[in-house]
N, C-alpha and C positions, 0 to 999 in steps of 0.2 A: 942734887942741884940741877938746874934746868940753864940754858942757854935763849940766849935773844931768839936766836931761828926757831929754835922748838915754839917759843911763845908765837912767832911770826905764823909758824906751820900752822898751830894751834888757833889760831886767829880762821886762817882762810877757810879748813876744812870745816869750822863752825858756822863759818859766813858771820863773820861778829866784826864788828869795826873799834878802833881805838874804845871809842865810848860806848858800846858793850861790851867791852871789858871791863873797863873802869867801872860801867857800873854795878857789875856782877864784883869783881872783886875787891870795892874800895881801894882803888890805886889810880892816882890822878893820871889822866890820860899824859901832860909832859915826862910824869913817871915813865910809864909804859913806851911813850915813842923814845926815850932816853934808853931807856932796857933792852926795848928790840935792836937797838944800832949797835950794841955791844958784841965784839965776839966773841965766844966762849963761852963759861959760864956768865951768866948777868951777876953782876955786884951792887949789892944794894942792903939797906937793911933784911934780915932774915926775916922777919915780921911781912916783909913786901913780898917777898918770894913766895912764901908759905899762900898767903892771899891769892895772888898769881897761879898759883898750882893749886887750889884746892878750887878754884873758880873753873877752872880749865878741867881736872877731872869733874867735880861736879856733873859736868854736860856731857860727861862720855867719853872722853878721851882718855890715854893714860899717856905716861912718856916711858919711852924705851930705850935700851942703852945706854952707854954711857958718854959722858963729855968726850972721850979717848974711842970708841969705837960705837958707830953708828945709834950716833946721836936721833930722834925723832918722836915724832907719835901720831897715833894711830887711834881708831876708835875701840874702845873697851870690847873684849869679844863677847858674844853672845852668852851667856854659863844655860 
């Protein structure tokens, strides 16, 4: 599960705005500004989530930690 800030984090270090997410991951942008203001994990259909995270690694990121100890992410390492 991922949390609003990770999506938030994820946003910046891509330089992607609401509507480049949405339109990369099929999630209406009231979606996604709704999701980021959450704290914690985001709540939402699983179906949205999955979209949200597969759009977000897609471009290179991955997420680390967990909700409980250092939550974030970062860019895929080099292999």
């Amino acid at each position: 599960m991922i949390s609003g800030a990770q999506v938030r984090a994820a946003r910046a270090l891509l330089d992607w705005s609401i509507k480049d997410l949405s339109e990369r991951s099929n999630v209406s942008t009231p979606t996604i500004q709704r999701l980021e203001r959450q704290h914690g994990l985001i709540s939402s259909q699983p179906r949205t989530v999955i979209d949200l995270q597969k759009a977000i690694e897609e471009a290179g990121l991955e997420f680390i930690g967990t909700p409980d100890n250092g939550p974030g992410v970062r860019f895929k390492p080099k292999a």
